[in-house]
N, C-alpha and C positions, 0 to 999 in steps of 0.2 A: 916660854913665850909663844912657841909654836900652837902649844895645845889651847892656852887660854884664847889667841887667836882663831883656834877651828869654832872651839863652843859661841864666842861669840857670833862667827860667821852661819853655826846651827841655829841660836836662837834668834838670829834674825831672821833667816827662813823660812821657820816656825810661824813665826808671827806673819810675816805675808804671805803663807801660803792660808792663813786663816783667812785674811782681808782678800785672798783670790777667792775663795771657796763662799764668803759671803756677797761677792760682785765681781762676776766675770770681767772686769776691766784693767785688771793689771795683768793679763796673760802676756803681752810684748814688753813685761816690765824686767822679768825674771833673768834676762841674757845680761839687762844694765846691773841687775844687785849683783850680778856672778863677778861682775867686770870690779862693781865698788870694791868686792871684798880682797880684789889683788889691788885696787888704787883706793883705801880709805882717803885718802885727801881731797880725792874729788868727787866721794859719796853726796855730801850734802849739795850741791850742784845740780847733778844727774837726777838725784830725788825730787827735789823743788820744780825741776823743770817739767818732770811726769806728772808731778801733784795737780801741779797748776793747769795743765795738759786736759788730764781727768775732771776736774771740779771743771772746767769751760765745757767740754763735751756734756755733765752732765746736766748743766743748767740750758744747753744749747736746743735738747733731746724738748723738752716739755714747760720750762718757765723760766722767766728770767728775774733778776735782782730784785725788781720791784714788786713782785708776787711772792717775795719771801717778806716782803714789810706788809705786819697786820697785829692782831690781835690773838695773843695764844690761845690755840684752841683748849677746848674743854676745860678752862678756867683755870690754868696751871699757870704756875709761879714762872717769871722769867728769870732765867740766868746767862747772864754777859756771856760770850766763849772767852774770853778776856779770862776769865775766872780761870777757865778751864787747862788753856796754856797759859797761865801764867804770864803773858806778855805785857807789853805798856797798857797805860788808858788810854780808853779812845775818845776821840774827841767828843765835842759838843754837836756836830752837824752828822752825827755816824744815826747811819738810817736801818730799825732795826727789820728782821728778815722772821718770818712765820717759821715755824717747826711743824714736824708729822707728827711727833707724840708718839713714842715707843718706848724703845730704851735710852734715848737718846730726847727724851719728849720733854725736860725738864732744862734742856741745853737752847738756845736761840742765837742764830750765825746773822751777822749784819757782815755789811761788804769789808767793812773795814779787817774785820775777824778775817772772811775767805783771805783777805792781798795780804795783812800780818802773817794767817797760816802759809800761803804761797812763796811771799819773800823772804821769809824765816830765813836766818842764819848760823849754821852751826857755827858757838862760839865753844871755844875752848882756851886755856893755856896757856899747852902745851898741844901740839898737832897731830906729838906721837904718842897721847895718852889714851890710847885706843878705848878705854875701862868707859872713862869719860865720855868719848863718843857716842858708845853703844848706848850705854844710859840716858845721852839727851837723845836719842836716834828712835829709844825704845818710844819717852816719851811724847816725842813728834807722831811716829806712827801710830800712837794710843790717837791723841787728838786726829791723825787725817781716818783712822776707823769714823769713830764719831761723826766727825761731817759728810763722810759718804754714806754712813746709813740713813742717816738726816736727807741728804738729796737722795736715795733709792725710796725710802717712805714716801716723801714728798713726791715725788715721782710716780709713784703707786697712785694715792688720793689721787693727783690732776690723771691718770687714767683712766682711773675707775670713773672719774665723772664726766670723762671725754665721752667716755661709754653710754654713761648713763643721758646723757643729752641726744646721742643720736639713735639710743633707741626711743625717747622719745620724741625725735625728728620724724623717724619710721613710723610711728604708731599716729602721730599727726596725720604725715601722708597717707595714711588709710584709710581715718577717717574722713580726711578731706576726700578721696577716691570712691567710697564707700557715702555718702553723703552724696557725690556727684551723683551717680548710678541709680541711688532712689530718685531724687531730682527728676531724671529723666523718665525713668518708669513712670512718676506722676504727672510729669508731663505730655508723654501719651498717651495714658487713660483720661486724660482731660480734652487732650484732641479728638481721640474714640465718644467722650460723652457728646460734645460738642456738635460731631457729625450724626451723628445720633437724633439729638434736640433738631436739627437742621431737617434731617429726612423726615423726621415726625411734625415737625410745622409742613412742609413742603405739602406732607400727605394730608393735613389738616387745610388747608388751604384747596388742595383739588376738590375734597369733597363738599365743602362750603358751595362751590362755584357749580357744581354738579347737582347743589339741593335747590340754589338759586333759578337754576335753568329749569327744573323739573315742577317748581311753584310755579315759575313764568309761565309754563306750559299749562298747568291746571287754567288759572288765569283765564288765561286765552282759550281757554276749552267754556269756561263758563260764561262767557261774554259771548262767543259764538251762539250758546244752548240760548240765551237770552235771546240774542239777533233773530234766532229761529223762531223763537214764541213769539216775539212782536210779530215778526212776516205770518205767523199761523193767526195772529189774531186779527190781523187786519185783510187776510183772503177771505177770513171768517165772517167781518163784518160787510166787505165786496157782494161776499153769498147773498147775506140775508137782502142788501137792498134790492141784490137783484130778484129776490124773491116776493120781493113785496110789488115789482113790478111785476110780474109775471101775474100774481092773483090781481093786481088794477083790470090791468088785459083782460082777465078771466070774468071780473063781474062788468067789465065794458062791451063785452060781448056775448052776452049770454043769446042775441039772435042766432048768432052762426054757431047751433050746434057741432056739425060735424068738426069742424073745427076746433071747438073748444074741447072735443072728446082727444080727437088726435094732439093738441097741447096736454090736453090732459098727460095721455101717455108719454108723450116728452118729458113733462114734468115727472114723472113717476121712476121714467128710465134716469133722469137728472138727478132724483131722490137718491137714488140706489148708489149711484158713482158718489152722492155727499157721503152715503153710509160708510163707501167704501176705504174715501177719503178721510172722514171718521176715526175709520177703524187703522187708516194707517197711522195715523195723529195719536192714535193711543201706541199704538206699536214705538213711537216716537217716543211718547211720553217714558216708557219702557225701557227703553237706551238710557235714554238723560238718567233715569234712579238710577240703571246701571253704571253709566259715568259718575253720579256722585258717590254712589259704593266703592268704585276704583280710586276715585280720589279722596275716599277715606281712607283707604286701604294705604294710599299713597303716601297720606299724612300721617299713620300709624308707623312707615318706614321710615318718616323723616323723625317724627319723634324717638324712635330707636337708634337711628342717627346722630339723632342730638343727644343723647342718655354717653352712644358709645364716644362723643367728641369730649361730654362731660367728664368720662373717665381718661382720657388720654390727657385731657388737660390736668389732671388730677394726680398721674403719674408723671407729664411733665414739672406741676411743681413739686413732687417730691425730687424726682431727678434734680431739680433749679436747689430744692433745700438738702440734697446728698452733694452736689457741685460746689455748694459755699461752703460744706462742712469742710470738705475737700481741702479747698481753696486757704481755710482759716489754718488747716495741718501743714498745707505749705507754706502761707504766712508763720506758723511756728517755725519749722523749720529753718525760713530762712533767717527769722531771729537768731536761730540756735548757729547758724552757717555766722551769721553775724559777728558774734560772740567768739566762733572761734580764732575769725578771721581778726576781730580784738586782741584775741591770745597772743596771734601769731605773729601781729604787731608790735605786741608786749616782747617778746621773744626777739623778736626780729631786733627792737631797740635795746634791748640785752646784749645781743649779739655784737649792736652796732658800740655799744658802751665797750664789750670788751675787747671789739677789734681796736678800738682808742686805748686802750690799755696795753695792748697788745703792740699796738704801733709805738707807744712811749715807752717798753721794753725793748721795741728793737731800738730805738732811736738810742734809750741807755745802751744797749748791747752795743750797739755801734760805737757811743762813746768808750766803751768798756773794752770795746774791739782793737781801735784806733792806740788806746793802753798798753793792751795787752803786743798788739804790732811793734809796737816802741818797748818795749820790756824783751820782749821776744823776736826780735827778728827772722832770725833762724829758724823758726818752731814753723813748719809744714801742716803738723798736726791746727794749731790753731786755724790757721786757714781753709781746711775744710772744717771746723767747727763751727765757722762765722756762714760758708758757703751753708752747711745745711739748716743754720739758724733762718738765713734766706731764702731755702725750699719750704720750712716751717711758713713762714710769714706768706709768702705767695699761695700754701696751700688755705691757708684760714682766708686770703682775701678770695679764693676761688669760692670757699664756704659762703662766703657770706655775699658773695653777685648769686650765687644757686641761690638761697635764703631770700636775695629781691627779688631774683623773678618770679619766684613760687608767690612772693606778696602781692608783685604785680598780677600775678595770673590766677589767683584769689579774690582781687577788686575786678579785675577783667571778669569774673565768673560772676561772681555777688553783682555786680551792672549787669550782664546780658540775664541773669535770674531776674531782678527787678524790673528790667521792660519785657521780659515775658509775663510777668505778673500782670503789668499793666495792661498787655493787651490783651490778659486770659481776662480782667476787671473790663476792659471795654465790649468784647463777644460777650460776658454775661447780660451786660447792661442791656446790647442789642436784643438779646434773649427775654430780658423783662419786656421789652416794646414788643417784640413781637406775640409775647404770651399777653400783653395787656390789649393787645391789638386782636386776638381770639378772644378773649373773653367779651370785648366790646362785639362782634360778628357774633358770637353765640348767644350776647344778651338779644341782638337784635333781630336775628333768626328766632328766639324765644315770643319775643312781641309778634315778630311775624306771623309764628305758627297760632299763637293765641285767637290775632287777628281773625286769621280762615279759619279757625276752629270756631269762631263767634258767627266768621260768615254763612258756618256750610250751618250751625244749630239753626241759624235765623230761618236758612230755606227750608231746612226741615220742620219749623214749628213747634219744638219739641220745648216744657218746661226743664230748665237748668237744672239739676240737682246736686249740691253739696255733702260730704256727710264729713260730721266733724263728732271723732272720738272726745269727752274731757274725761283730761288726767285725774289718777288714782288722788282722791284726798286721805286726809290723816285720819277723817273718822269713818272712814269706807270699812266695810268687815273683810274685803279681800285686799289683798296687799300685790296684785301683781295683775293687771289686765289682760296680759297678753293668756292667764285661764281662758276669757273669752273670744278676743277678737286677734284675729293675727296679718297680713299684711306679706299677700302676694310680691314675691320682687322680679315675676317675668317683668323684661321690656315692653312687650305691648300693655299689660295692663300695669303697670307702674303706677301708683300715686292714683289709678282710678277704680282700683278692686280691694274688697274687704273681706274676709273671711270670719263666719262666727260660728260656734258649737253651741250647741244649745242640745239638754239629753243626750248625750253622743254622737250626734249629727252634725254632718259639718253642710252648711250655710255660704253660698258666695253669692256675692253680689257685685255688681260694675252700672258706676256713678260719673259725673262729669268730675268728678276731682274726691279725695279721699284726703280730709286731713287728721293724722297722728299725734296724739295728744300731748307729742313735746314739740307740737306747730303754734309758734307765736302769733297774735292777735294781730302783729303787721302783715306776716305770711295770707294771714289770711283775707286781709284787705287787697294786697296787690293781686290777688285772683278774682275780685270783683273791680277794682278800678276801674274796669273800661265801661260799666253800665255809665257812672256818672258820666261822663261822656257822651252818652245814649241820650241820656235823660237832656243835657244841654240842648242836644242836636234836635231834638223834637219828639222823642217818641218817650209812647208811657213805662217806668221800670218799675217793677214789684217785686221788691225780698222779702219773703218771711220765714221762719224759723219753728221749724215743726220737732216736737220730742216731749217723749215724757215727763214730769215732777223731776227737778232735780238734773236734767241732765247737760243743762249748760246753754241754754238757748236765749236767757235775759244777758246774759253772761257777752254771748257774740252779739250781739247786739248792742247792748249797752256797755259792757265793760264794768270795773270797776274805780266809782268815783275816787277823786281826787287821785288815779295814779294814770301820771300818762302815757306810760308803755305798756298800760291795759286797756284804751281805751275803747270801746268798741266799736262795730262796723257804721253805726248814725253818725255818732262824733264823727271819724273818722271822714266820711262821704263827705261830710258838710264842713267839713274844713277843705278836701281837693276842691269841693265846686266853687266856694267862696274864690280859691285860689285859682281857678281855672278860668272863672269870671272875671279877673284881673288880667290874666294874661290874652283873653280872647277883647281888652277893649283898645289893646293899639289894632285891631284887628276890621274896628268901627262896630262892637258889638255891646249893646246895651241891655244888661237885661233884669227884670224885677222878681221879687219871691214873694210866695206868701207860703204862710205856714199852718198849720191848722195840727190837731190831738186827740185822739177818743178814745175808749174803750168802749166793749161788747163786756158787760158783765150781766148775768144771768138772762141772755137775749136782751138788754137793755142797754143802749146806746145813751155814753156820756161824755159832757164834753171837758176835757182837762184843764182848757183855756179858759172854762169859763171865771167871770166873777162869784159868780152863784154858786160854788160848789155843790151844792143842794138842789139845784134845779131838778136835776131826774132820779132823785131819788123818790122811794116811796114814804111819806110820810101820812101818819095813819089812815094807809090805806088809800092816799089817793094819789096817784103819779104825778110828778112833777112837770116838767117841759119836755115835750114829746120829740122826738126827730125822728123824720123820715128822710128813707131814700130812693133817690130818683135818678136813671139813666135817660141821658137824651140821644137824640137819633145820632151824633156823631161817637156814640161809647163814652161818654162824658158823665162820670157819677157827680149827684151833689149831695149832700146832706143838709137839710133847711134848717134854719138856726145855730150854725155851727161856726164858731169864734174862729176869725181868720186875721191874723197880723203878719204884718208885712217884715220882713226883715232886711238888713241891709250888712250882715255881718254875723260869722261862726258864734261871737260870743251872743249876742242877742239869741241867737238859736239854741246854745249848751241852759241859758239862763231858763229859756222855755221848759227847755228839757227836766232841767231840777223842779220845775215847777210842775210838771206835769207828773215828775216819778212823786214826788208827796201824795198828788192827788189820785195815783192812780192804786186800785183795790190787790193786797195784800195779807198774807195771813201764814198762818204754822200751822202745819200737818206733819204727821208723822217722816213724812218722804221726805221736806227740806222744812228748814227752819222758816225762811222767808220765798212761800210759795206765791207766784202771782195768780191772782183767780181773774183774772180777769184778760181778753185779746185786747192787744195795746197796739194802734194806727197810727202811724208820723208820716203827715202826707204835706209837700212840698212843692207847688208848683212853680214851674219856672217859665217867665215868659222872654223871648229874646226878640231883640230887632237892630239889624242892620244899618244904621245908616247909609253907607256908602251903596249896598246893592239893594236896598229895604226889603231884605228879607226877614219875612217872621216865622220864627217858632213859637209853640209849645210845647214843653215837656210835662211830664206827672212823674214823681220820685215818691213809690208807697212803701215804706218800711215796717214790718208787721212782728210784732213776738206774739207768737199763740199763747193761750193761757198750755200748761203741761196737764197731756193726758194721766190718770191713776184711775187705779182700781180701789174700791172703797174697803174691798180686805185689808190691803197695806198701807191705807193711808189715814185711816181711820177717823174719819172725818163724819160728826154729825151736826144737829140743827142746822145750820146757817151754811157750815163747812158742806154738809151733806147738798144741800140745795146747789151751792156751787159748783160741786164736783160732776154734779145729773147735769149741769146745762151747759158746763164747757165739756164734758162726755161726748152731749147732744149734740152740740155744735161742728167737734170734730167729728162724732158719724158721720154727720151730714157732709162734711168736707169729704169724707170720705165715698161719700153714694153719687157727689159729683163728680168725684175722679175717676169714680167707676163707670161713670154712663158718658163719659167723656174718652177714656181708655175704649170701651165696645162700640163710640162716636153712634150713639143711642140718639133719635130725632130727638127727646123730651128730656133736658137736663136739670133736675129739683134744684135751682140756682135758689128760690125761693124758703128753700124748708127753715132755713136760718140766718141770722140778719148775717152773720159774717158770710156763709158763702152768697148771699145777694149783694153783700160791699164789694166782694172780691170778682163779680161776674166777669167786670171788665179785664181783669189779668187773666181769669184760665178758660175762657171763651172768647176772647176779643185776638188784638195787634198787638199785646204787650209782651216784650222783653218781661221774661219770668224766672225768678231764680227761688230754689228752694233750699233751707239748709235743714237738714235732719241731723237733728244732737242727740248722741246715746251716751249712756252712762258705762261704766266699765263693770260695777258692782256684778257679781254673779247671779246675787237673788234679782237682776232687775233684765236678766238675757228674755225671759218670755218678751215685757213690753220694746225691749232693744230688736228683737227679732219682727215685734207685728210693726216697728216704726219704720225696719229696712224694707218689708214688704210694701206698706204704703209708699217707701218714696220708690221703690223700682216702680209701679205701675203712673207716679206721678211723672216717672222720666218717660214711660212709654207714652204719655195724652201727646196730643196732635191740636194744638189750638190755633194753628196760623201764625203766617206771615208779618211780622210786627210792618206797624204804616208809622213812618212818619206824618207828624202833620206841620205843615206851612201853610204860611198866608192864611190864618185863622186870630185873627187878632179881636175880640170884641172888648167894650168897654163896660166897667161895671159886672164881669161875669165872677160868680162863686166858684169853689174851692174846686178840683174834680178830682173823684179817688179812681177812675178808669187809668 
C-alpha cells in the first residue's frame, strides 16, 4: 500500500512539473500538491481553487471572455471542450471562445467549459480508492494542460499584435514629425522668395521714378532751347528794323556829310558787335546739338534701362511660375497630410471600436468578478486579478485620450497649414497686381520713349529708316539665313543694328528699327502707328518700301489677301484712322477722305481708279491720257486727271484696293513668280475740322511699293520684260542720285530726271514725316543686291530734309488730291 501510494504521488509530480516547465505559473502551487499527497481527501479542493486562480490571472493579463468568442482561425474545425473532459452538455446560450491554433488548435473553450473545468468535482465511490483518484486527477490535469496552452498561445497572438500596432503608432509619429519639418522648410523658402519679389519690385519702382524725373528734365531743357530761339528771333527781327531806320536817316541826309560819314562809322562799329553777336548765336546753336546729343545719349540709357526692367520682369515671372510650382507641391502635400490625418481617424475609430469592446470585457469581467467573489471569498489572489484587470483598463483609456490629442493636434496643424496657404494665395495674388502694375509702367515708358524718340527725329529732319529681314521660304536654295545676316544683342544697339557678310566680310549697319524675320505683320504696325496720327493732326506722312525682286516689300505693304493676321501695313493704317476718326468725333472733330491710285510704269503714269483702264496705255503707237504733275507754292502735289473718291469707311477703301491690285502691272521673272513691274501710289487725304474750336487740318497719307530692283543676269527678262526692268532700274538710279545730292545738301537736286522722284519731291525735300522700309531677302545668292539695298538706306537715313510743318487753317473748296 505504502509503495503504490509513493508511485502515485511520483507520477503526479511528473506531470506538474511538465505543466511548470511549459508555464511558469504553478511555481507557488508545488508546497499545496506536497500537502495533498499527505491529505488525498482534500486534494481535489486545493487543486480547483489554484485552477480557477490561474485561468482568472490569465485571462486578466491580455483579454477577456468575450475575445475568446469568434470565428476559428485558419479554417479549422471546431470542437466543444465538452468533448474533451467528458463532462455534461452545455447549454443553448454557452458563448463560444476563439482558440490560438497549435497543439491544442482543434480544441475551442466557451465560458461554460472554463467554470465546468473550474468547479469540477472529484467524484468517486469509494474516498479511499486512491487508484481511482489518481486516474480521474491524471485526467483533469491532461484537460487544465490544454486550456493553459490555449490561454499562453492566445496570449502570445494578442502581444504580438499589441506590438505590432504601436510600432506602427511610432512610425505614424514620424511621418507626421517628418512631414511637419518639410512643411516648414517650405514654408521659409517661401517667405525667402517672397521678400525677395518685394525687394525686386521696390527697386523696380525706384528706377521708374528716377527715368521719370530725368525725361521731365530733358523736357524742360528742350522747351527752354525753344524759349531761347524765339527771344534770338525776335532781337533778330528788333535789329533789322532798326536798321532800316538808320539807312532812312542815311538817305534823308545826304546834305550833312560829315555827319553821315561819322554814322557811317557807328554803323560799321554796330556791324561788327551784330557779327559778333552772330557769331555768339552760332556758338549757341553749338550747345543746343550738343544738348540734343546728350539727350540722345540720355535716351540710349533709358532704353538700356528699359531692356534691363524687361529682364527682371522676365525673371520675376519665372520666380511668380517656380512660386506656384512650389505652392501646387505643397498643395500636394497637404493632400497627402490630409490622407493620413484620414488614416489616423480611421485608426483612431478602431481604436474607439475597441476601447467599446474593451469596456464590455471589463463590464463582463466585472460580472465575472462579482461571480467569482461569491464563489471564492477567501481567494486574495482573485482580487488583485480584478485590481490589475483595472490597471489594464485605465492604461488602454490613457492610450486612447494620447490617440485624441494627437487627432486633435493633427486638425490643429492641417487648419493653421490651410490658412497659411491662404495667405501664402493672397501675397501671390498681390504679387500679380503688382507685376501687372510694371508691366502697364513699362508699356507706358515704352510709348513714352517712342514719343521723344519721334520728337528728337522730327528736329533732326532726318528720313525714318526700317529694315525688315523676310523669312527663309521652302523654295529658297539656302535653308538657314542667319549664313547671311546676324543680329547684334548689345543694349545700345538692340533691335536697331544688323550685321551681314558678304565674301567674307562682315558688314554692320544701324537703322531706326531692325525687324527679324520671325517678326509678325502686327509687330510691325505697332512701330509705325503713331504716323497715322501725324497724318490726322495735319502733316504730310510718306511710307515706301524699297528692295530688291522678291524680297518682301508688296508683302509689308499689302499683306496677303483674304488672311487677316497677314494683313499688311495699308489695310492695317486704314482701319486705325477709320477708328481713330470715331473716337476723335465726341471730340467735336469731323473729317472727310479722299482716295486716289497710280502707278509709274515704264515712266508712264496710270491711273487704277480709272474707268478706262486703257486710257494711258499705248495703243498703236499713240498714248492714251496724259498726266501731269504739278507742285504749288504751299508743297501741295497734284496729278490732273487723276480719279479721286471720297470714302467714308475701311471697307469702301480694302474694295478700292482689290480693284486697283487687278489693275495694277504684274509679271514672272525668273527672281519671283509674281513680280510687280510697276511703282504702286495710295494717297489719302484727310481733311479735319473742329467744330467747337473751328480748327482745321490737313493731312497727306502717301503709301508707296517700289517696283523691286534686278539685275538682268538673274532675272532674265526680255522683250517687254527687258524694257521694264531698264525703267524701273532707271527710276530707282535716279532715286538714288537724289539721295545722294541730298546726303552732300548739293544746291541742285535732279528731283526731275524721273516722274517718281518728281512725285515724291514733296516728302524727301519738303516738311514731311518720311519713313523708309528696306526689304532684303535672306537667299545667299541675292547678299550683293541685299548689301547695295543696306548701303542706300544708310545714306537715306543720313538726308537732312527738314522740320515736318504742320498745316492749319488751310481749308479750300473744290481742291485736288495732293501727293506732297
Amino acid at each position: 500500500m505504502f509503495f503504490s501510494l509513493m508511485g502515485i504521488f511520483c507520477f503526479t509530480f511528473w506531470n506538474l512539473k511538465v505543466v511548470t516547465n511549459q508555464s511558469g505559473v504553478f511555481k507557488g502551487v508545488f508546497f499545496s500538491i506536497w500537502l495533498w499527497c499527505k491529505t488525498f481527501f482534500f486534494l481535489p479542493i486545493f487543486l480547483n481553487k489554484c485552477i480557477a486562480a490561474e485561468v482568472s490571472e490569465e485571462k486578466g493579463q491580455k483579454l477577456g471572455f468575450e475575445k475568446m468568442i469568434g470565428t476559428p482561425n485558419n479554417g479549422r474545425l471546431r470542437l466543444a471542450f465538452s468533448l474533451v473532459n467528458g463532462s455534461q452538455d452545455l447549454g443553448p446560450d454557452s458563448t463560444p471562445v476563439s482558440h490560438a491554433g497549435s497543439e491544442c488548435g482543434a480544441i475551442e473553450f466557451t465560458r461554460e467549459d472554463v467554470e465546468a473545468l473550474v468547479s469540477e468535482k472529484m467524484k468517486s465511490k469509494n474516498k479511499f480508492n486512491y487508484k481511482e483518484r489518481c486516474e480521474n486527477m491524471m485526467e483533469y490535469i491532461k484537460r487544465l494542460r490544454l486550456c493553459i496552452r490555449w490561454f499562453q498561445e492566445l496570449e502570445g497572438e494578442y502581444a504580438f499584435e499589441q506590438e505590432k500596432l504601436r510600432s506602427a503608432l511610432e512610425l505614424t509619429e514620424r511621418r507626421c514629425y517628418e512631414m511637419e519639418m518639410a512643411l516648414k522648410n517650405k514654408d521659409e523658402e517661401m517667405n525667402l522668395i517672397i521678400l525677395e519679389l518685394r525687394n525686386s519690385l521696390a527697386s523696380l519702382q525706384e528706377q521708374l521714378v528716377k527715368e521719370e524725373s530725368e525725361k521731365k528734365a530733358a523736357m524742360d531743357s528742350l522747351v527752354k532751347e525753344k524759349e531761347a530761339r524765339d527771344s534770338i528771333e525776335r532781337s533778330k527781327a528788333s535789329l533789322s528794323e532798326e536798321l532800316d531806320k538808320v539807312r532812312a536817316e542815311l538817305d534823308s541826309a545826304n546834305q550833312r556829310i560829315e555827319s553821315i560819314n561819322d554814322m557811317y562809322k557807328l554803323l560799321q562799329e554796330y556791324n561788327s558787335s551784330l557779327q559778333i553777336y552772330n557769331s555768339k548765336l552760332q556758338t549757341d546753336v553749338t550747345a543746343a546739338h550738343e544738348t540734343i546729343k546728350r539727350c540722345e545719349k540720355e535716351r540710349l540709357a533709358a532704353v538700356e534701362n528699359l531692356h534691363n526692367l524687361r529682364g527682371e520682369h522676365k525673371s520675376l515671372q519665372d520666380q511668380l511660375t517656380s512660386s506656384i510650382a512650389s505652392q501646387d507641391g505643397v498643395m500636394k502635400q497637404k493632400d497627402a497630410l490630409l490622407n493620413e490625418v484620414a488614416c489616423l481617424r480611421m485608426e483612431l475609430h478602431q481604436i474607439k471600436d475597441d476601447r467599446d469592446q474593451y469596456q464590455q470585457q471589463a463590464q463582463s469581467l466585472a460580472v465575472e468578478a462579482s461571480k467569482y467573489k461569491e464563489l471564492a471569498t477567501n481567494s486574495s489572489g482573485l482580487e488583485e486579478k480584478c485590481l490589475s484587470q483595472g490597471n489594464q483598463i485605465q492604461i488602454l483609456h490613457d492610450q486612447l485620450a494620447v490617440a485624441e490629442r494627437k487627432l486633435q493636434m493633427s486638425d490643429t496643424f492641417a487648419l493653421e497649414k490651410r490658412k497659411e496657404f491662404e495667405g501664402q494665395k493672397e501675397i501671390i495674388e498681390e504679387l500679380h497686381k503688382c507685376l501687372e502694375d510694371a508691366e502697364f509702367k513699362l508699356i507706358e515708358g515704352e510709348k513714352l520713349r517712342k514719343k521723344l524718340h519721334n520728337t528728337i527725329l522730327e528736329l533732326k529732319g532726318n528720313i525714318r529708316v526700317f529694315c525688315r529681314v523676310r523669312p527663309q521660304l521652302a523654295d529658297d536654295s539656302s535653308s538657314n539665313h542667319g549664313k547671311v545676316f546676324s543680329y547684334p544683342t548689345v543694349m545700345e544697339y538692340l533691335d536697331r543694328s544688323i550685321d551681314m557678310t558678304h565674301n567674307g566680310q562682315k558688314h554692320s549697319f544701324i537703322f531706326d528699327k531692325v525687324f527679324m524675320p520671325d517678326v509678325s505683320q502686327e509687330e510691325v504696325f505697332v512701330e509705325i502707328s503713331q504716323l497715322v496720327q501725324s497724318a490726322l493732326d495735319g502733316y504730310k506722312v510718306c511710307i515706301f518700301a524699297y528692295g530688291q525682286t522678291g524680297s518682301g516689300k508688296t508683302y509689308t505693304m499689302m499683306g496677303k489677301p483674304g488672311q487677316p493676321d497677314e494683313k499688311g501695313l495699308i489695310p492695317r493704317l486704314l482701319e486705325q484712322i477709320f477708328q481713330t476718326i470715331q473716337a476723335l468725333q465726341h471730340q467735336g472733330w469731323r473729317y472727310e477722305m479722299q482716295v486716289s491710285m497710280l502707278e509709274i510704269y515704264n515712266e508712264t503714269i496710270r491711273d487704277l481708279l480709272s474707268t478706262n483702264r486703257d486710257s494711258s496705255r499705248f495703243e498703236n503707237g499713240v498714248t492714251g491720257k496724259q498726266y501731269m504733275i504739278k507742285h504749288d507754292a504751299n508743297g501741295n502735289t497734284q496729278v490732273s486727271d487723276l480719279t479721286i473718291v471720297d470714302v467714308q469707311s475701311s471697307r469702301e477703301v480694302s474694295f478700292l484696293l482689290d480693284r486697283a491690285a487687278q489693275s495694277r502691272s504684274v509679271g514672272r521673272t525668273q527672281m519671283n513668280e509674281q513680280s510687280s513691274r510697276s511703282h504702286f501710289v495710295f494717297t489719302m487725304r484727310i481733311t479735319g475740322v473742329n467744330e467747337s474750336t473751328e480748327q482745321q487740318v490737313q493731312g497727306v497719307l502717301n503709301l508707296i511699293d517700289l517696283a523691286g530692283s534686278e539685275r538682268l543676269s538673274k532675272s532674265g527678262s526680255t522683250g517687254d520684260r527687258l524694257k521694264e526692268t531698264q525703267a524701273i532700274n532707271k527710276s530707282l538710279s535716279s532715286l538714288a542720285d537724289v539721295i545722294f545730292a541730298l546726303a552732300k545738301k548739293e544746291d541742285h537736286v535732279p528731283f526731275r530726271n524721273s516722274k517718281l522722284t518728281y512725285l515724291l519731291q514733296p516728302c524727301l525735300g519738303g516738311d514731311s514725316k518720311t519713313l523708309m522700309f528696306v526689304n532684303l531677302s535672306p537667299e545667299p545668292s541675292s547678299a550683293g543686291e541685299s548689301l547695295c539695298s543696306l548701303r542706300f538706306a544708310a545714306r537715306v537715313n543720313a538726308c537732312e530734309i527738314g522740320t515736318p510743318r504742320r498745316q492749319l487753317n488751310i481749308r479750300t473748296s473744290n481742291s485736288r488730291l495732293s501727293y506732297g
